[in-house]
N, C-alpha and C positions, 0 to 999 in steps of 0.2 A: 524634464530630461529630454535633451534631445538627439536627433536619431542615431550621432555619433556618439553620442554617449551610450546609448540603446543600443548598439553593436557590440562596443568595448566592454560594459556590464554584464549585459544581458546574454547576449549570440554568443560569447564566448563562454559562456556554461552549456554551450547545446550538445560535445561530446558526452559532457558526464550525465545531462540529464538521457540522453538517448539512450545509452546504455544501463539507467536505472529503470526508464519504460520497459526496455527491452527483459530486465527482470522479472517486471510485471508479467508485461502482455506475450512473452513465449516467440514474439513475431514483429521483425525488424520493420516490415512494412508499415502494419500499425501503429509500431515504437515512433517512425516517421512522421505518420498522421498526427501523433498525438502531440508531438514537439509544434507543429503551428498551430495548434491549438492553445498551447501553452504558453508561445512567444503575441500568439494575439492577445490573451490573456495578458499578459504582460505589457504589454503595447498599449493596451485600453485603461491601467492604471498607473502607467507610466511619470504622471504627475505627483502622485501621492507614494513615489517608491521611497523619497526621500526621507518617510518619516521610519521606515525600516529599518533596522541596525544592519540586518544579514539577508540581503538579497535574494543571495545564494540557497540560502535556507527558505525563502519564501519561495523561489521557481520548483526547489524540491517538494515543496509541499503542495504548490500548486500540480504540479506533473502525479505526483500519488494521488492528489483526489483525482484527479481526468481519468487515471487509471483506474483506479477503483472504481469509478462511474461507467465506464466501459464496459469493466469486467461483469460490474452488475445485469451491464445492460444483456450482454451476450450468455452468459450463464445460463446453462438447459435447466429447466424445469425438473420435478420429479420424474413427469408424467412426459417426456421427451426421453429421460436417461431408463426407464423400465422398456417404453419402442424400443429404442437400440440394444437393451439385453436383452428382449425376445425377439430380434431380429437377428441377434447373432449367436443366440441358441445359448448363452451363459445370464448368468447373473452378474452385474458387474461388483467391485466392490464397493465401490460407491455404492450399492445397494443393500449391499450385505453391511455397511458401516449405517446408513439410513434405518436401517430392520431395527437394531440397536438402540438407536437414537442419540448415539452419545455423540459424532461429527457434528450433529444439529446444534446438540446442545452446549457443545465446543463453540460454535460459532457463533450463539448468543450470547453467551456467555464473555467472549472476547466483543462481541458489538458495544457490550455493557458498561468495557473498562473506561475510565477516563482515556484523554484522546492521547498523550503523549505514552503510556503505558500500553494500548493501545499499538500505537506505533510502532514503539520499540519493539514489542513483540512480534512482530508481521513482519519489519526489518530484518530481525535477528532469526527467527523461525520457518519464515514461509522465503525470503531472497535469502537466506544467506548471508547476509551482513556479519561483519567484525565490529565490536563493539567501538574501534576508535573509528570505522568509519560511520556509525550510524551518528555517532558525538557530532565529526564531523559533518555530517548532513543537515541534522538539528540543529546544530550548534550552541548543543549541550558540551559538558565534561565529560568522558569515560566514566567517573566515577557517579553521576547522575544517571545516565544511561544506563549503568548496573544498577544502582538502585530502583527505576522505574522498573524494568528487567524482574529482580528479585519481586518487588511489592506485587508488579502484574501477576507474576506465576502465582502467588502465594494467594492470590484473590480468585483466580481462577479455578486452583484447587478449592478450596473453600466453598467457592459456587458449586462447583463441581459434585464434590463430597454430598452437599446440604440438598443436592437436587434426589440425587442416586438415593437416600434417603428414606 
């Protein structure tokens, strides 16, 4: 692929991918950072995009892991978010969902799913997404994305249930 081609392709998904960072990360600046991130990314396999059906679909997917990667990286600790509740005189509820255990074991339990269930779930749950735009993201059907959807949830409870136990 070359460069003109790599603009026309590629640079012209950087509105939508910016504003699905921007879902992520809470914070345009970063949503920013993470787009040449993304387009280097893109630039560095630029040879091999060919064998792709949906492009579009793989910068999305490339854009959610850098976020996620991110997010991980920045994410307070226990032992950061307990300072800031007793520096600010409360408990937070992160705390009080922590005491529990059940946020914890929410989010292991979602690490667990297979990766497109997985997704769909974070799409639809944690952004916001409509189910024909997550279709459209993947570049799945609607009615595949409900099915992932449904199986996810249904695994989750299950875990869930079997843990509480």
């Amino acid at each position: 692929m070359d460069q003109e081609q790599f603009k026309k392709e590629i640079i012209s998904l950087r509105g939508e991918l910016l504003s699905y960072a921007k879902r992520f990360l809470k914070n345009r600046e970063d949503a920013e950072d993470l787009m040449q991130e993304v387009f280097l990314k893109m630039w560095c396999i630029r040879e091999e995009l060919d064998r792709y059906n949906n492009i579009a679909a793989l910068s999305v997917r490339i854009t959610r892991n850098l976020c996620l990667n991110r997010l991980k990286r920045s994410r307070p600790t226990g032992d950061d978010i307990d300072k800031m509740a007793v520096e600010s005189g409360e408990q937070s509820v992160y705390n009080k969902l922590e005491q529990k255990g059940e946020m914890a074991i929410l989010v292991k339990i979602l690490d667990r799913l297979p990766d497109m269930q997985q997704m769909v779930i974070r799409m639809k749950h944690i952004d916001g997404l409509e189910v024909e735009e997550i279709a459209e993201i993947t570049g799945s059907s609607p009615d595949a994305v409900r099915k992932n959807l449904s199986r996810g949830r249904q695994r989750i409870k299950e875990m869930f249930l079997n843990i509480q136990r």
